[in-house]
C-alpha positions as CSV (number, residue, x, y, z in Angstrom):
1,X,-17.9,-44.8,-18.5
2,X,-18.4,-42.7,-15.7
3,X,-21.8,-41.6,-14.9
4,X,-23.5,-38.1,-15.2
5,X,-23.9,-36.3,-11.9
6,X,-27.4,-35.7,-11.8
7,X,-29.0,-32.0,-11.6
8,X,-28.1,-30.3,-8.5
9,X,-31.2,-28.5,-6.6
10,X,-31.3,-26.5,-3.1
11,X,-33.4,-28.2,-0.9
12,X,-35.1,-25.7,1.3
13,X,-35.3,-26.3,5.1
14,X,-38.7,-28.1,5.9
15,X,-40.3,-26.0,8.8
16,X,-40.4,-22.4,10.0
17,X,-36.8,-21.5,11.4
18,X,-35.9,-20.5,14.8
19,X,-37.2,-17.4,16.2
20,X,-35.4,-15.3,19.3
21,X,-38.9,-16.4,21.2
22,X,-38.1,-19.9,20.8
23,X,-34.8,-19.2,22.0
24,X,-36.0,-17.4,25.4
25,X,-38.6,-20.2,25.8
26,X,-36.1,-23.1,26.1
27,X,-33.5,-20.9,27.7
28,X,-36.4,-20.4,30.4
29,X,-35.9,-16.2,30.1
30,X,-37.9,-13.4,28.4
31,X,-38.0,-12.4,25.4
32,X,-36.4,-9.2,26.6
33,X,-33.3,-10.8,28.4
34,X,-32.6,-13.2,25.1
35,X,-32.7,-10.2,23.1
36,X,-30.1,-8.0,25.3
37,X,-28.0,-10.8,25.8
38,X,-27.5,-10.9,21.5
39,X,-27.8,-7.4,21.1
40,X,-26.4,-6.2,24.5
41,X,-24.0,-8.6,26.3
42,X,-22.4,-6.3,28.8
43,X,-25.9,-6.0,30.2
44,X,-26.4,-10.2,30.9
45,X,-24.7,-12.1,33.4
46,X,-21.9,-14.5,32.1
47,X,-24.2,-17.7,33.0
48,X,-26.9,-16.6,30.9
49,X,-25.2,-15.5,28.2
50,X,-23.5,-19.1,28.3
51,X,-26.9,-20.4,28.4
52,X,-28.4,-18.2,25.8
53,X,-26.1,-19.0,23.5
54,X,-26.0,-22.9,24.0
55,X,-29.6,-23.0,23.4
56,X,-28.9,-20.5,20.0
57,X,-26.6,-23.4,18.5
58,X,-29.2,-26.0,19.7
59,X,-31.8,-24.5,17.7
60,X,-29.5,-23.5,14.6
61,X,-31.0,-19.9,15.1
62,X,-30.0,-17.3,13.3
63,X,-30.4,-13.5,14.0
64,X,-32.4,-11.6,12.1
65,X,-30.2,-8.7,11.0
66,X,-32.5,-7.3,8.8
67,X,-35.4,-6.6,11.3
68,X,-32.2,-5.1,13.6
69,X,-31.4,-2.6,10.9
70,X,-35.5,-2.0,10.4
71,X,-35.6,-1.0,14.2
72,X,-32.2,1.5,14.2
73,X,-32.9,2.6,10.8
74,X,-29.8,1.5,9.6
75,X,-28.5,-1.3,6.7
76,X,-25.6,-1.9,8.9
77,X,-23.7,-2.2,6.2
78,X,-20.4,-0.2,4.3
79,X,-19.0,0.3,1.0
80,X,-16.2,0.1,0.0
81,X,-14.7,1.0,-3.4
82,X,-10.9,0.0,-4.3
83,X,-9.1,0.7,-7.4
84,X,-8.0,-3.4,-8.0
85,X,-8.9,-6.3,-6.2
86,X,-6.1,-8.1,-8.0
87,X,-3.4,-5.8,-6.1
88,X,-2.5,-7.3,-3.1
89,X,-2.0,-3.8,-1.4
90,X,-5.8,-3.4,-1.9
91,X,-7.1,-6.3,-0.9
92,X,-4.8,-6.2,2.5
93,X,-6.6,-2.8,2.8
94,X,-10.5,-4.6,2.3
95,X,-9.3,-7.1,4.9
96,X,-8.2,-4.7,7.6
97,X,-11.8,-2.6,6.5
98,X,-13.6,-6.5,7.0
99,X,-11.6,-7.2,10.9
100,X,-13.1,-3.7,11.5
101,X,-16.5,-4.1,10.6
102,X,-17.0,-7.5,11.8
103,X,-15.9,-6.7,15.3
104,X,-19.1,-4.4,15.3
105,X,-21.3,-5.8,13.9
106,X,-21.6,-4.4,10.1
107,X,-21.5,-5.8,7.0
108,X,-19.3,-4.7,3.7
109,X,-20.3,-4.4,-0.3
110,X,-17.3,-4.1,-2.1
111,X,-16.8,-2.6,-5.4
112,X,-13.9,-2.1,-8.2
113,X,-13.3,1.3,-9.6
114,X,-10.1,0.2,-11.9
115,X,-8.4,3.5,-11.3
116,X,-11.2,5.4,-13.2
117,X,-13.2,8.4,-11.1
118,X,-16.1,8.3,-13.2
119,X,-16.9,4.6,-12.4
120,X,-16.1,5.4,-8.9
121,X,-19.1,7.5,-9.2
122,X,-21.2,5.0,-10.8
123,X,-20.7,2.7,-8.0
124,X,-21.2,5.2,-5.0
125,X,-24.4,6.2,-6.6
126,X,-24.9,2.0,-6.6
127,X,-24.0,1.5,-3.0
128,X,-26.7,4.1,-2.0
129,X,-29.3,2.8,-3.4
130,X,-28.3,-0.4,-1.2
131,X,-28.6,1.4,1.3
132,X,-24.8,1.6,2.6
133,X,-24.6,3.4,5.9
134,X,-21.2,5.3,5.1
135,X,-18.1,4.6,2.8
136,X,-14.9,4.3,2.8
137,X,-13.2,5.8,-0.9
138,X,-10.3,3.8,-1.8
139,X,-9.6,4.8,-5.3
140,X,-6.8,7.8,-5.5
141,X,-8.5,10.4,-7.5
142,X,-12.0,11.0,-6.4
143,X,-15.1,13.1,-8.7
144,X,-15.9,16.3,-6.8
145,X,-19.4,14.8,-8.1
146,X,-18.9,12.0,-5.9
147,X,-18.3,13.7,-2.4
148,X,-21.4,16.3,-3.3
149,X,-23.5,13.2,-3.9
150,X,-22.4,11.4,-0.3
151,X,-23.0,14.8,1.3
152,X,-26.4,15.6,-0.4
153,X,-27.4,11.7,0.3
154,X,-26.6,12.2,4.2
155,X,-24.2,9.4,4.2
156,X,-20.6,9.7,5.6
157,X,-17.6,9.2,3.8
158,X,-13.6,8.0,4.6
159,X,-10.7,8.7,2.0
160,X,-8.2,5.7,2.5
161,X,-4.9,5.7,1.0
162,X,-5.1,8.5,-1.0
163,X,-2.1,11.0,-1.6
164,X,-1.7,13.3,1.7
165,X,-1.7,16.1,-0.1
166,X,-4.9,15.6,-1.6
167,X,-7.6,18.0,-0.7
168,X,-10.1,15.6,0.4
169,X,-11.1,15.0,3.9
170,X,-11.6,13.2,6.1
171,X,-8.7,10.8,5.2
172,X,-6.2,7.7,6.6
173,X,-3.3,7.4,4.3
174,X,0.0,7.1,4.8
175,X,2.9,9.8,3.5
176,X,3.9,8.1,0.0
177,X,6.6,11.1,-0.4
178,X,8.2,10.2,3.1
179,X,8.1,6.2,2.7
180,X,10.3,6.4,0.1
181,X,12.7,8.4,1.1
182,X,13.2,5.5,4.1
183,X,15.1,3.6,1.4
184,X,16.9,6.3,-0.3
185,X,18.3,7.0,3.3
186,X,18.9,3.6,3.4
187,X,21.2,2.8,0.2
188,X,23.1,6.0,0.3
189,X,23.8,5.1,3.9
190,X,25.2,1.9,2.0
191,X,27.2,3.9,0.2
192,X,25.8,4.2,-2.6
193,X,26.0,7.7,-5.0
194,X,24.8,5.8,-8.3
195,X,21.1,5.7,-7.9
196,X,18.2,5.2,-10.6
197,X,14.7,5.1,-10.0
198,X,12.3,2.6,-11.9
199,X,8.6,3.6,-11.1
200,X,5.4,2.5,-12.6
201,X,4.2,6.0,-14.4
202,X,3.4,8.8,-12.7
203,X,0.1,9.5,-14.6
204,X,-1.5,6.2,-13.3
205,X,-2.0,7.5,-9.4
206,X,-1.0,10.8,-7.4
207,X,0.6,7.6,-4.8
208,X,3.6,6.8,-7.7
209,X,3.7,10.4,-8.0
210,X,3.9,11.4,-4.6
211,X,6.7,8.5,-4.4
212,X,9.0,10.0,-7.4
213,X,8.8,13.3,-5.9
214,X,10.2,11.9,-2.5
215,X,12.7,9.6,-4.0
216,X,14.2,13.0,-6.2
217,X,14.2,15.5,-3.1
218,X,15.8,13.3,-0.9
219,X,18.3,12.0,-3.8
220,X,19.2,16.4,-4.3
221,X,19.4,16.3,-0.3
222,X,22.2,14.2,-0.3
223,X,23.6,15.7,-3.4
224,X,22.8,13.0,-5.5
225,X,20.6,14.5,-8.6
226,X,20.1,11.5,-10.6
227,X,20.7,11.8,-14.4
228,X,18.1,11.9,-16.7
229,X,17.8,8.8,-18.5
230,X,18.0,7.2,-14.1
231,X,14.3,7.7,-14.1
232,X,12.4,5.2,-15.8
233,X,9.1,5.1,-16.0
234,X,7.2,2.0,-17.4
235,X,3.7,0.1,-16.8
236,X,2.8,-2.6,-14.2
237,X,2.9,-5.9,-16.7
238,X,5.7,-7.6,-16.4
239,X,7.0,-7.2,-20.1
240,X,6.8,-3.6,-19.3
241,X,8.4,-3.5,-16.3
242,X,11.1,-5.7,-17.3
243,X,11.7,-2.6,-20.3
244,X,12.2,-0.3,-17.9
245,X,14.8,-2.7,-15.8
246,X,16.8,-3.3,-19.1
247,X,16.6,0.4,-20.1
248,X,18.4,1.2,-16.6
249,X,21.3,-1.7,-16.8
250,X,21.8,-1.6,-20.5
251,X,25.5,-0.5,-21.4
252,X,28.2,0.0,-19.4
253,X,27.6,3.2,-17.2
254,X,24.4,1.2,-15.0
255,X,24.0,2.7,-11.7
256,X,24.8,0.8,-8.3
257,X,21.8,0.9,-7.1
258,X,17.7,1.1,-8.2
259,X,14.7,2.5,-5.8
260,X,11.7,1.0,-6.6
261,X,8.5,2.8,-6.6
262,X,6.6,-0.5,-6.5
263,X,7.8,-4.2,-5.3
264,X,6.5,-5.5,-9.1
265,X,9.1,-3.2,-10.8
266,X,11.6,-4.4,-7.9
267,X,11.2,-7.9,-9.2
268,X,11.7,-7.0,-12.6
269,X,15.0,-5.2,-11.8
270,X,15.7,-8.8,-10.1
271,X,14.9,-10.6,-13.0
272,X,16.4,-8.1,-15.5
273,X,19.5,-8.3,-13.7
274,X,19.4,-12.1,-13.4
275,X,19.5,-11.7,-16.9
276,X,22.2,-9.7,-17.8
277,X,24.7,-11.7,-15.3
278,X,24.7,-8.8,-12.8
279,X,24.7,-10.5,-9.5
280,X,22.5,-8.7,-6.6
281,X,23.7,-7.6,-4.5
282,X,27.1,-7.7,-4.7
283,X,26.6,-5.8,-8.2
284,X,23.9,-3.8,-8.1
285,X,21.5,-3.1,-5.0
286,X,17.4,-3.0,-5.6
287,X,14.7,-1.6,-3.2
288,X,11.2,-2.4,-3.7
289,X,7.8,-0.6,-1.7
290,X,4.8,-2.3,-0.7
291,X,6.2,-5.1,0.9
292,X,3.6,-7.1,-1.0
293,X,3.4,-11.3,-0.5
294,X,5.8,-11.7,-3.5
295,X,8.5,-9.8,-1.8
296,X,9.0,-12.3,0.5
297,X,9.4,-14.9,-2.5
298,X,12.4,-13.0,-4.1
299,X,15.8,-14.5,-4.3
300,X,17.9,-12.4,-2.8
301,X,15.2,-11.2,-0.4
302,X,13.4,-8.0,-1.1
303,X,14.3,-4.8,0.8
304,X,11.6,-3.1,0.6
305,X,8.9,-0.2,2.6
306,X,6.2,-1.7,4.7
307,X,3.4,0.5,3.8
308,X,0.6,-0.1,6.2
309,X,-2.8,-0.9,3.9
310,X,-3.9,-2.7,6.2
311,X,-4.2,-0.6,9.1
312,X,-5.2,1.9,6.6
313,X,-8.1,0.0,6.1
314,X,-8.8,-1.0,9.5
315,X,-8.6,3.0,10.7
316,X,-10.9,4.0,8.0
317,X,-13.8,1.8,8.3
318,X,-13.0,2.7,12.8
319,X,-13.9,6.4,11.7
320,X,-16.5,5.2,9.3
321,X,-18.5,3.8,12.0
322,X,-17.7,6.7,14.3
323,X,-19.1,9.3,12.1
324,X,-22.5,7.1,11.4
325,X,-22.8,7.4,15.4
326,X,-22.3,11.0,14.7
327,X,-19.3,11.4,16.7
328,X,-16.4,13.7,16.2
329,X,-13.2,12.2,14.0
330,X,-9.2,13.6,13.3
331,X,-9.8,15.3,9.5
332,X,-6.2,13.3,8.2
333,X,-4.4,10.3,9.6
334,X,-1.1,9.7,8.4
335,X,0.2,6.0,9.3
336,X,3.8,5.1,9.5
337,X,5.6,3.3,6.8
338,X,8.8,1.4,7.8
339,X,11.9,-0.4,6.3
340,X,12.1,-3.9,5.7
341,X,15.7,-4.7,5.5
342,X,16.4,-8.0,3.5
343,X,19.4,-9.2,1.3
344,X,18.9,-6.9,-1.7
345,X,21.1,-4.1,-0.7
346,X,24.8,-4.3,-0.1
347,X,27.7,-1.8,0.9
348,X,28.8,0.2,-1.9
349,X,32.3,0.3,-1.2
């Protein structure tokens, strides 16, 4: 039988830990040069930075960031709140915020919102008492509450991958409305005049809605109003998006091709048609947006929009830092969104 692990306990570091003094002491500088050359590199010779930092890993020190944020009367430290961590968009939006931050120094408290303003509220009012220096606003929809509250508290805010039409500002999104139309363009170019679109609702985030509106417009443009019952509508599960895919390929009269709001509703067209027999894309052409991770996993390959999260991300937390230094930033960003062309749209002949 095997044996019991026993209880598992921390053991604690016997002895005081490194300080910056015992650095400077066996690097054989001041206290003052050992400090610069952590805090201020540009202002330390190569050769002593070299040697400072040899003697740092020698003595397993550690800076104190906390006494550095006591002296510039800062946390050095953003929030950020996202409306799903489980949405690969999102989290390649917290990883372009992280590359950002850590490049400067700053730490980053994260929180989930779940699409709902007033709990985005709940955890700005959170982050403050932490002490967050500014924050980046990741969640769609914002409280007017929550902007007053920032404002009042003295700490700066960024909007990131909002709508661009909403109000709020400042802001780095990307133009939903014109992303899609990228691979509207792109299947009527194909020669397609049978087109359906197959979106997650519009009620869930002024994004999908922002992405209907673009895929219609650009459809009339070309002189392609869709019919009625060629935009579906259906939730982000699978089962539900599946039910949308099935609603638009049911029966004879299915169009040639389907624009995706989302890459999840792309795969369930996929699937659905994998289904039914209808062979992609010889049969029926499929565009998803995002190009999220299981994009790249479909079979045929996904053609889908590149929209840029993670620059997004990486901008936001750039203007985040720039307004806690209180310097001047562009009200709106709008990033560019491009096509990804894979195997999932043929020539409509």
């Amino acid at each position: 039988m095997t044996q019991p692990l026993p209880a598992f306990t921390f053991a604690r570091p016997r002895g005081p830990k490194a300080t910056l003094r015992n650095v400077a002491v066996a690097a054989g500088v001041s206290l003052a040069t050992a400090s610069r050359a952590l805090s201020r590199p540009e202002m330390v010779s190569a050769k002593l930075r070299s040697l400072i930092d040899a003697k740092c890993r020698e003595l397993d020190y550690i800076p104190n960031h906390a006494a550095r944020a006591l002296s510039l009367e800062r946390s050095l430290a953003v929030g950020v709140i996202v409306p799903l961590l489980a949405n690969p968009i999102f989290a390649a939006m917290i990883d372009g915020v992280q590359e950002e931050l850590d490049s400067q120094g700053f730490g980053l408290l994260i929180s989930c919102c779940h699409r709902d303003a007033d709990r985005e509220l709940a955890q700005a009012k959170a982050l403050l008492v932490r002490g967050v220096d500014a924050m980046i606003l990741g969640n769609p929809e914002h409280r007017p509450e929550t902007l007053s509250l920032l404002e009042r508290a003295g700490v700066p805010y960024v909007c990131a991958g909002c709508s661009a039409f909403a109000p709020e500002r400042p802001m780095v999104t990307y133009d939903s409305a014109a992303a899609i139309t990228l691979a509207v363009d792109h299947v009527v170019a194909a020669g397609h005049r049978r087109i359906a679109v197959l979106s997650g609702p519009r009620s869930s985030t002024p994004v999908i809605g922002d992405r209907i509106d673009g895929a219609l417009a650009c459809l009339r443009a070309h002189g392609l109003d869709p019919r009625p019952d060629w935009l579906v509508e259906r939730g982000y599960l699978p089962d539900e998006a599946r039910q949308g895919a099935a609603a638009l390929l049911a029966g004879d009269g299915r169009p040639s091709a389907v624009i995706c709001t989302g890459d999840t509703h792309a795969m369930a067209a996929l699937a659905e048609a994998q289904r039914l027999g209808i062979r992609v894309p010889e049969e029926l052409s499929i565009t998803g947006c995002n190009d999220s991770a299981i994009s790249h996993y479909a079979f045929p390959g996904l053609t889908t929009i590149h929209t840029p999260y993670n620059e997004v991300g990486r901008v936001a937390a750039a203007h985040a830092l720039a307004l806690i230094n209180g310097d001047s930033i562009s009200p709106q960003v709008l990033l560019g969104a491009r096509l990804i062309e894979r195997a999932s749209v043929s020539r409509c002949d």
